[in-house]
Chimera marker file (.cmm) of the C-alpha trace (Angstrom):
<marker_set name="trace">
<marker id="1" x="0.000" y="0.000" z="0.000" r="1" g="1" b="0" radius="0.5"/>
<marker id="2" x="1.454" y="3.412" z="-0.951" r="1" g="1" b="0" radius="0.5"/>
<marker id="3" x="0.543" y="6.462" z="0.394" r="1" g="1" b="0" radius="0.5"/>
<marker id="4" x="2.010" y="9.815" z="1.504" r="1" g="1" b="0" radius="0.5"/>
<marker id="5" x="0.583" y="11.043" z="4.586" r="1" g="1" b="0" radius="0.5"/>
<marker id="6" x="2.178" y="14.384" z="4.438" r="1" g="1" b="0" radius="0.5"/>
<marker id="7" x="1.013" y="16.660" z="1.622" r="1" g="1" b="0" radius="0.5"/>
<marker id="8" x="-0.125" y="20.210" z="1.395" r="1" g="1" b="0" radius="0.5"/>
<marker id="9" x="-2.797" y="22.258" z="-0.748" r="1" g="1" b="0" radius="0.5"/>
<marker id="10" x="-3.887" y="25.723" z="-1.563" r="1" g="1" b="0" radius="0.5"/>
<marker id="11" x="-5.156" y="25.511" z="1.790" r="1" g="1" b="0" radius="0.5"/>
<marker id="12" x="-2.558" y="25.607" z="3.617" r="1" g="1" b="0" radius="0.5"/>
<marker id="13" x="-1.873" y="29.555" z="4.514" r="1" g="1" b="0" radius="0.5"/>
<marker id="14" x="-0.322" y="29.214" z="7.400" r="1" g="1" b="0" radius="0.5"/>
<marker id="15" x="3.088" y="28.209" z="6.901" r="1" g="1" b="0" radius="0.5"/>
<marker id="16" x="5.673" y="27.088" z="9.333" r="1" g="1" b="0" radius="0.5"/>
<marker id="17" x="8.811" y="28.818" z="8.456" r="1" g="1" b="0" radius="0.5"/>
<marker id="18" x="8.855" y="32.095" z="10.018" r="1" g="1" b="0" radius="0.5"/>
<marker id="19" x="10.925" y="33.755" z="6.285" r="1" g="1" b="0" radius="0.5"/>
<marker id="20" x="7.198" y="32.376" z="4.132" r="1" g="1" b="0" radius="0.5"/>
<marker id="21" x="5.259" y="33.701" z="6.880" r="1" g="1" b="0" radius="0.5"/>
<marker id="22" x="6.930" y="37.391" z="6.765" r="1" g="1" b="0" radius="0.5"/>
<marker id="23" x="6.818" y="37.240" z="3.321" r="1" g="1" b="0" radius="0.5"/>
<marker id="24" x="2.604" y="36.633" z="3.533" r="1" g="1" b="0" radius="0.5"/>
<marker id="25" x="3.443" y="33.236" z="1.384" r="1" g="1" b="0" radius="0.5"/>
<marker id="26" x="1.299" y="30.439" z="1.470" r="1" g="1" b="0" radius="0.5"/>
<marker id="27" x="3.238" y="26.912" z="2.110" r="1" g="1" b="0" radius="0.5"/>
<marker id="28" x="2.072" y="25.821" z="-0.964" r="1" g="1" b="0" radius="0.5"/>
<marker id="29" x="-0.194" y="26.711" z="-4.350" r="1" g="1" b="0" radius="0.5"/>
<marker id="30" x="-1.226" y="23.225" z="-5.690" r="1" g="1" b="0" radius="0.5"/>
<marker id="31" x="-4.833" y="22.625" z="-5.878" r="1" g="1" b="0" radius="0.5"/>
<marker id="32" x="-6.173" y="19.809" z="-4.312" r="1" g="1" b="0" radius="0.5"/>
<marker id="33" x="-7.299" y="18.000" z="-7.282" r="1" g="1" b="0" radius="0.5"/>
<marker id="34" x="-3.800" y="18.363" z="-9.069" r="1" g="1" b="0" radius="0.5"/>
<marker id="35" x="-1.966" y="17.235" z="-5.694" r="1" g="1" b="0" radius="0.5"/>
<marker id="36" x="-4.917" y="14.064" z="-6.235" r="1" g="1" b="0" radius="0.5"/>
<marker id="37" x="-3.846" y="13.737" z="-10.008" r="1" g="1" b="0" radius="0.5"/>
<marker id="38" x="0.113" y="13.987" z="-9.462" r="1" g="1" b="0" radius="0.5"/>
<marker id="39" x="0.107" y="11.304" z="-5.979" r="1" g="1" b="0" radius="0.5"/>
<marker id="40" x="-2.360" y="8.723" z="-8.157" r="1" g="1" b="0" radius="0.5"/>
<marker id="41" x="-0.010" y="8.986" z="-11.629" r="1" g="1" b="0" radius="0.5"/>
<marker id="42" x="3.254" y="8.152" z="-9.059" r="1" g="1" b="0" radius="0.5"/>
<marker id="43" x="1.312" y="5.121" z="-7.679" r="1" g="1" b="0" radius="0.5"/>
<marker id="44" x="-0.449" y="6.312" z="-5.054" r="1" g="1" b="0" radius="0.5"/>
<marker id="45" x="-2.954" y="3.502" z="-3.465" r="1" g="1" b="0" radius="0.5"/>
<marker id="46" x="-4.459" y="6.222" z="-1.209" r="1" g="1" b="0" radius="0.5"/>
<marker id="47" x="-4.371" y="9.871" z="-1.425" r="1" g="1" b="0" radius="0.5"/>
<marker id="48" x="-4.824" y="12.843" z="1.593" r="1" g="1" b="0" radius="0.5"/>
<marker id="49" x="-4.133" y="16.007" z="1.875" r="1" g="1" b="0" radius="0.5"/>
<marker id="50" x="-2.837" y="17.076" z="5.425" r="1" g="1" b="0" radius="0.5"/>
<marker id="51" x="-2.669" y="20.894" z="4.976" r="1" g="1" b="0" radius="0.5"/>
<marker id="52" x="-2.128" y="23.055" z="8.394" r="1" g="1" b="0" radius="0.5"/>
<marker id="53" x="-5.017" y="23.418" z="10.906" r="1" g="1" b="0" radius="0.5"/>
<marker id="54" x="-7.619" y="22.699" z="7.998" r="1" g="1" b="0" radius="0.5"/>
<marker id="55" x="-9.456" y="19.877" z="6.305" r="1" g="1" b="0" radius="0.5"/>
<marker id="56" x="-10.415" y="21.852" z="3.605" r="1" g="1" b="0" radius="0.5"/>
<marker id="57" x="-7.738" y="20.598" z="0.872" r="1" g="1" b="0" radius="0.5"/>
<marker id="58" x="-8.982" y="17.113" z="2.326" r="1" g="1" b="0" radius="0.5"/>
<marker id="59" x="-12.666" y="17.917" z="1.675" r="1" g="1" b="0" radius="0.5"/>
<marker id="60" x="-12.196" y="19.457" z="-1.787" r="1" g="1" b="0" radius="0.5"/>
<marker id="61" x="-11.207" y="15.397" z="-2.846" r="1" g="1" b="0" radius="0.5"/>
<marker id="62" x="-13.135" y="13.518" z="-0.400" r="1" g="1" b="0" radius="0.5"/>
<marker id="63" x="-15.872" y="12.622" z="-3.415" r="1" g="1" b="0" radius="0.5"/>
<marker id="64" x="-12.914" y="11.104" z="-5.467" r="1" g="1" b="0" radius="0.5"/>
<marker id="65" x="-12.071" y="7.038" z="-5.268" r="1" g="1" b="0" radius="0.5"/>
<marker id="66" x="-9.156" y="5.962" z="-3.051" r="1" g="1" b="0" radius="0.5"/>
<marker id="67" x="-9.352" y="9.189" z="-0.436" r="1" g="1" b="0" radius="0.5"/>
<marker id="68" x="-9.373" y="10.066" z="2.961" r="1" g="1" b="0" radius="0.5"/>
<marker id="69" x="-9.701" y="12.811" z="5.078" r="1" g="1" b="0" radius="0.5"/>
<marker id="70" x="-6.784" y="13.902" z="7.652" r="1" g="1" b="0" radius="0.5"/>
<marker id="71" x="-4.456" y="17.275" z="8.861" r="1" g="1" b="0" radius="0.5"/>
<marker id="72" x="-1.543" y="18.268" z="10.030" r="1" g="1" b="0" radius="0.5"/>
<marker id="73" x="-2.704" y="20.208" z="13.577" r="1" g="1" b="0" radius="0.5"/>
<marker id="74" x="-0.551" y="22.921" z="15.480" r="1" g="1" b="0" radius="0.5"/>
<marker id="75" x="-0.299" y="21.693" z="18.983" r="1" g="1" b="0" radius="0.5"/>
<marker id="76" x="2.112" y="23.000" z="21.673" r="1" g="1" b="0" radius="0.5"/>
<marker id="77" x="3.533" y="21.028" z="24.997" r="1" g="1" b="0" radius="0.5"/>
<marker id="78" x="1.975" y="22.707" z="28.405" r="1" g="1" b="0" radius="0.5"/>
<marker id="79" x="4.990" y="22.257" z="30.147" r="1" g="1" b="0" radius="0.5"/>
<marker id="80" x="7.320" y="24.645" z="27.817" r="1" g="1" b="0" radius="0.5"/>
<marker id="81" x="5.210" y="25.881" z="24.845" r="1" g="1" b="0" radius="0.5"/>
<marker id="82" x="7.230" y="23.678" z="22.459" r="1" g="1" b="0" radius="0.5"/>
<marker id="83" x="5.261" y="23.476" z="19.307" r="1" g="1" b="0" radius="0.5"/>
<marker id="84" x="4.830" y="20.081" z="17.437" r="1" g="1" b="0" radius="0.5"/>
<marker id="85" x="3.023" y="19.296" z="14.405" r="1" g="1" b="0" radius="0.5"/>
<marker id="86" x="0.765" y="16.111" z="14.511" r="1" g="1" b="0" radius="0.5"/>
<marker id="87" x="-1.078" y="14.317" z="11.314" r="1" g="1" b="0" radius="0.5"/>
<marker id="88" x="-3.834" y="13.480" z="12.200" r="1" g="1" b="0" radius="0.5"/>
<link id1="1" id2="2" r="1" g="1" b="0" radius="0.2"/>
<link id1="2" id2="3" r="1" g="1" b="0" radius="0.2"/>
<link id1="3" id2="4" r="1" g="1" b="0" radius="0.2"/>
<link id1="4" id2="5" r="1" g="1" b="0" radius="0.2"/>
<link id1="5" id2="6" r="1" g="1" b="0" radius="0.2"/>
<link id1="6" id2="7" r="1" g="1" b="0" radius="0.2"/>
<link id1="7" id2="8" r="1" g="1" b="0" radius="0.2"/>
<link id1="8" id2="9" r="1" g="1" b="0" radius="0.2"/>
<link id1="9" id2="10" r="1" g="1" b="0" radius="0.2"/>
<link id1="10" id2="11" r="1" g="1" b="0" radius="0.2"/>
<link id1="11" id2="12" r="1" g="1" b="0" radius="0.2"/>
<link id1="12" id2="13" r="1" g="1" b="0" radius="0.2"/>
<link id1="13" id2="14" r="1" g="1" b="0" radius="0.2"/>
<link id1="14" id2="15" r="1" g="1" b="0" radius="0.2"/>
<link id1="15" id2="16" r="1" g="1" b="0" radius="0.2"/>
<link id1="16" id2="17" r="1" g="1" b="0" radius="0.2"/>
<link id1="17" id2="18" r="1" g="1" b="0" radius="0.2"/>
<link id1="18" id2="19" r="1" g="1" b="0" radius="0.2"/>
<link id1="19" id2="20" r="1" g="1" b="0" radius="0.2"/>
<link id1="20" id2="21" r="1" g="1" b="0" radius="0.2"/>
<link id1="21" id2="22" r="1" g="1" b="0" radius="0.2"/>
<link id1="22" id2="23" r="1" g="1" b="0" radius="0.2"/>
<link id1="23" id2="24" r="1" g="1" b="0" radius="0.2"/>
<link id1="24" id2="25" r="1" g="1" b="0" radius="0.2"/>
<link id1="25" id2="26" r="1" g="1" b="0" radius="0.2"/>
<link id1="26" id2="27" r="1" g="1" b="0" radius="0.2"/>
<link id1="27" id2="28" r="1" g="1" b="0" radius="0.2"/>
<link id1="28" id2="29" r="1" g="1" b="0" radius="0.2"/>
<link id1="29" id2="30" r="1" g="1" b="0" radius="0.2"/>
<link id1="30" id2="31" r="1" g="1" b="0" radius="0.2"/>
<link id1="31" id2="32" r="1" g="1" b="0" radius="0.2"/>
<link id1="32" id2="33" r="1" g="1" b="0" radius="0.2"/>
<link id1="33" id2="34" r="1" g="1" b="0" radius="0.2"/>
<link id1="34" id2="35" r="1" g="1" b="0" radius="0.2"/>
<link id1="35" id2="36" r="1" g="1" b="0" radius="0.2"/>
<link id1="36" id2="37" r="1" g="1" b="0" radius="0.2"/>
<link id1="37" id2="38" r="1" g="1" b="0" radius="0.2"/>
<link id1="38" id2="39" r="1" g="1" b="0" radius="0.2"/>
<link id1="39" id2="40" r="1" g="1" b="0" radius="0.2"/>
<link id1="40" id2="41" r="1" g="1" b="0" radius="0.2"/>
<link id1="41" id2="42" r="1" g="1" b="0" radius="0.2"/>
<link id1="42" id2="43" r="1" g="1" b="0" radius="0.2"/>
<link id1="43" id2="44" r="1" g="1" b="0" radius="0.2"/>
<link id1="44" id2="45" r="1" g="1" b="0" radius="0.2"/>
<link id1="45" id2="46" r="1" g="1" b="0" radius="0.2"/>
<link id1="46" id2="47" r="1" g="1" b="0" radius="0.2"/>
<link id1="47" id2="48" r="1" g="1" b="0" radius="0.2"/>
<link id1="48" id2="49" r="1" g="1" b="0" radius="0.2"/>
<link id1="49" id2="50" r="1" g="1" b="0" radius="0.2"/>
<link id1="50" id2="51" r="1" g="1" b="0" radius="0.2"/>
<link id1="51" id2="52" r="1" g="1" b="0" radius="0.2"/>
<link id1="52" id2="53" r="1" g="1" b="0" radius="0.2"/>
<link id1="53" id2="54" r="1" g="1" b="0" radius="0.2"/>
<link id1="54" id2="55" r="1" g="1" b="0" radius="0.2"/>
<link id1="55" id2="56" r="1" g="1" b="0" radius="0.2"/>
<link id1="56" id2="57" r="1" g="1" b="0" radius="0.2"/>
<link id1="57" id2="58" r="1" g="1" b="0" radius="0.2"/>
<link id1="58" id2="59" r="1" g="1" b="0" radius="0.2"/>
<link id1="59" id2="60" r="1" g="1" b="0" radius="0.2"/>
<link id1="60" id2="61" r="1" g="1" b="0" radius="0.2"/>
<link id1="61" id2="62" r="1" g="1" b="0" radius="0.2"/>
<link id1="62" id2="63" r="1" g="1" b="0" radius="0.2"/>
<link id1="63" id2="64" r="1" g="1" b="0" radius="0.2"/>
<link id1="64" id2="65" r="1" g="1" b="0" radius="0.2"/>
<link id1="65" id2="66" r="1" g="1" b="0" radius="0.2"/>
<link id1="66" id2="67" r="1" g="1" b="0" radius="0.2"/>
<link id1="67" id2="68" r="1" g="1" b="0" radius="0.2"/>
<link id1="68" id2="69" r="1" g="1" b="0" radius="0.2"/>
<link id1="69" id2="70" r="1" g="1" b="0" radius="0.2"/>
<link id1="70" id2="71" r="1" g="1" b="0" radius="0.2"/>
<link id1="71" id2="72" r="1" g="1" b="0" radius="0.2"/>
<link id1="72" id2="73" r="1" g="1" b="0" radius="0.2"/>
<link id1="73" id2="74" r="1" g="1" b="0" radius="0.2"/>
<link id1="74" id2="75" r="1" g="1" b="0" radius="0.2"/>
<link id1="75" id2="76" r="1" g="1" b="0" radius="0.2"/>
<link id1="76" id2="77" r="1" g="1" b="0" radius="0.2"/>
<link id1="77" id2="78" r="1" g="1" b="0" radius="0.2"/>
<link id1="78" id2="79" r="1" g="1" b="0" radius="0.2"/>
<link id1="79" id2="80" r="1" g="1" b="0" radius="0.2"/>
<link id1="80" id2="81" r="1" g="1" b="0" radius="0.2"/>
<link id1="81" id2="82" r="1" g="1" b="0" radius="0.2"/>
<link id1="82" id2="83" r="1" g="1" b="0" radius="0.2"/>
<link id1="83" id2="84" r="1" g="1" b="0" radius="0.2"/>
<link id1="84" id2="85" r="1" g="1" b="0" radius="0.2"/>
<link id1="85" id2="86" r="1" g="1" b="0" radius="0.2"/>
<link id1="86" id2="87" r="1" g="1" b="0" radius="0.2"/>
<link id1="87" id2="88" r="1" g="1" b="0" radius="0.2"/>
</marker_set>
């Protein structure tokens, strides 16, 4: 079974690195059905979209064979405020 469980859409605005984020860039520009057409013609079983803090990207392809829906969620530790990202 083949599958990539981290890939981003349109939707995700949001980015992580702090240079994208002063420059007001998105983390990426695909849209969801090409990022569904490029992970099925490299052999893709399964295809998701984990974008950050959304489902949208996941959504836009949920009608389409062979998907599911998942994201990539912003959580921080209590203790210290360390941030971690976790697919989900």
């Amino acid at each position: 079974m083949k599958v990539d469980l981290h890939v981003h859409s349109k939707y995700s605005i949001r980015p992580s690195q702090w240079i994208l984020q002063k420059l007001g860039c998105p983390e990426c520009f695909t849209e969801p059905a090409e990022v569904y057409r490029i992970a099925k013609q490299r052999g893709m079983d399964l295809v998701t979209i984990t974008d950050h803090n959304t489902i949208s990207g996941s959504l836009d392809i949920a009608h389409l064979p062979g998907t599911f829906v998942s994201e990539e969620v912003t959580t921080y530790f209590p203790e210290d405020g360390c941030k971690a990202h976790v697919l989900v």
